[in-house]
C-alpha positions as CSV (number, residue, x, y, z in Angstrom):
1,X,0.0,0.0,0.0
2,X,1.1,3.4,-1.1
3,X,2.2,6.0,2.3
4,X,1.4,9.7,0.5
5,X,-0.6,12.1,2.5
6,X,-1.8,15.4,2.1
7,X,-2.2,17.4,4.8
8,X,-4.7,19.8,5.3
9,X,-5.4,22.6,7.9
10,X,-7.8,25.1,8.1
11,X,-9.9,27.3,10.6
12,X,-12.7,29.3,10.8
13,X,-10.9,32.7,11.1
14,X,-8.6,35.2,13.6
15,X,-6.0,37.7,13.3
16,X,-3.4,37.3,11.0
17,X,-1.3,36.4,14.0
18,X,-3.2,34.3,15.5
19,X,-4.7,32.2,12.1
20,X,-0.8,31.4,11.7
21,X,-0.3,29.9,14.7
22,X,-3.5,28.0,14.9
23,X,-2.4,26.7,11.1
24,X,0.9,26.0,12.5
25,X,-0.5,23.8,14.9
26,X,-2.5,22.0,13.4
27,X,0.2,21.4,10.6
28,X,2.9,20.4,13.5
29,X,-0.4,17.7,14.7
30,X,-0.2,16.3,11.6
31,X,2.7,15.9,10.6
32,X,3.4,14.0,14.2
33,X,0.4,11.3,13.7
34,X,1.8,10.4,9.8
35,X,5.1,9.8,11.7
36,X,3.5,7.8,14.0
37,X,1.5,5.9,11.3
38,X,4.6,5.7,8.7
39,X,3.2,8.6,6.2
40,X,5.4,10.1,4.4
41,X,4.0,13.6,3.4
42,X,3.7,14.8,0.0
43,X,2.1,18.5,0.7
44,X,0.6,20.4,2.8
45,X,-2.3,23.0,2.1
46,X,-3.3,25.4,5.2
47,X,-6.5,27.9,4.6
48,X,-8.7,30.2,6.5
49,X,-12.3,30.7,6.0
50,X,-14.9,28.5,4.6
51,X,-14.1,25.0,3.4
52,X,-16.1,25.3,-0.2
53,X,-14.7,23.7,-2.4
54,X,-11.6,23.3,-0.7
55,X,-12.8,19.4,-0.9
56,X,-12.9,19.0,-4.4
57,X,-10.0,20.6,-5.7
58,X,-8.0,18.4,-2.7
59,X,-10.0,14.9,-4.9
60,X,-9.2,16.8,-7.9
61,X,-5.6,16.7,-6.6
62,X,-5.5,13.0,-5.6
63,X,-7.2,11.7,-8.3
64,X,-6.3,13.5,-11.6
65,X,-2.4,14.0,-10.6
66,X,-1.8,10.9,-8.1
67,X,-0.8,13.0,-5.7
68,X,-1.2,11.5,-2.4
69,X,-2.9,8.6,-1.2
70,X,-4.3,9.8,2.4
71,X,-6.0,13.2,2.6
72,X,-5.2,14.0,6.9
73,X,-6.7,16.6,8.8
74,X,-7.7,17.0,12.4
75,X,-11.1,16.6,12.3
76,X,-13.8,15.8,9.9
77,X,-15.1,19.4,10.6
78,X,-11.9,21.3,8.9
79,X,-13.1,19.4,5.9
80,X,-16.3,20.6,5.4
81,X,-19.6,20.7,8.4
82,X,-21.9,19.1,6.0
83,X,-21.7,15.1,6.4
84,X,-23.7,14.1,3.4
85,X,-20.9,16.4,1.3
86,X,-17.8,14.6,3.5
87,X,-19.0,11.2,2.7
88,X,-20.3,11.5,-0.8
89,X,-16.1,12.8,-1.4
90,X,-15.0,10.6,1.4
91,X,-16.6,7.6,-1.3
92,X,-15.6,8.6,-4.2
93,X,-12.0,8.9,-3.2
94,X,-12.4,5.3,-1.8
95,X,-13.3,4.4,-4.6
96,X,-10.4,5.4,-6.5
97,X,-8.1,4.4,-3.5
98,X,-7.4,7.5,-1.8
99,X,-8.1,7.4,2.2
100,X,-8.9,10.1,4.8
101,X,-7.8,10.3,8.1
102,X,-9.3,12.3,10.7
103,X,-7.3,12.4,13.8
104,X,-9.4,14.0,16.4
105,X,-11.9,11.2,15.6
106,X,-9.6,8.5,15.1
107,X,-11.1,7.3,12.2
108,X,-8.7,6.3,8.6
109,X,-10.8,5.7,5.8
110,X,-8.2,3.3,3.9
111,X,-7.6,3.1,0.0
112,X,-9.2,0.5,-1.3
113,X,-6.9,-2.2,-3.0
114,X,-7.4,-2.9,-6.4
115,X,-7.6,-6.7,-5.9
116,X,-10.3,-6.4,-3.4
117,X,-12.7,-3.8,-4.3
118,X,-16.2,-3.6,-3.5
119,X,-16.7,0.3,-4.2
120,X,-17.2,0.3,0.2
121,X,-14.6,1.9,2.7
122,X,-13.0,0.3,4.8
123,X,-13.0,2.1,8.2
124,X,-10.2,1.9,11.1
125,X,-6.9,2.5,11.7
126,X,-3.9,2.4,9.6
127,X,-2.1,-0.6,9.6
128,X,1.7,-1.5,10.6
């Protein structure tokens, strides 16, 4: 199984200050739990305000240019606050066999493997 993530951090809103530092962060999270899980990270993308279509061009990312094969934030909420939207993109990269890892809920959507493929996720935690 391919290790490529793509982090991503984003909040709300703040000070310029304060917004970099909260990014910061959450980047510095991150990067910890794909060491912990052996992730090697391929980028990173940090934004504030709201989460439109911050999704899609992330799957647009991952899919059309292979690049990364986890999409890991901190919490399902930094990728967008409607859960029909997170899991209609949360299955379609599945399908294509791109995870998502959320770490606040502890939950790793893994890439499905081409040999076994059902077009379902597999949910849990990465393995070693």
């Amino acid at each position: 199984m391919a290790n490529r993530a793509w982090l991503y951090c984003r909040i709300d809103g703040g000070h310029e200050h304060e917004a970099k530092q909260l990014l910061d962060n959450q980047e510095q999270r991150l990067l910890d739990y794909c060491a912990q899980q052996g992730l090697q990270v391929a980028g990173c993308t940090k934004t504030v305000g709201s989460s439109k279509g911050e999704l899609e061009k992330l799957a647009s990312l991952g899919l059309e240019k292979d690049g990364f094969d986890f999409l890991v934030t901190v919490s399902a909420s930094r990728l967008s606050r409607d859960t029909m939207h997170l899991l209609t993109h949360a299955q379609k990269l599945a399908d294509s066999g791109i995870g998502i890892c959320m770490v606040n809920e502890g939950i790793c959507t893994l890439p499905v493997q081409e040999a076994e493929q059902d077009n379902s996720m597999t949910m849990g935690g990465l393995a070693q």
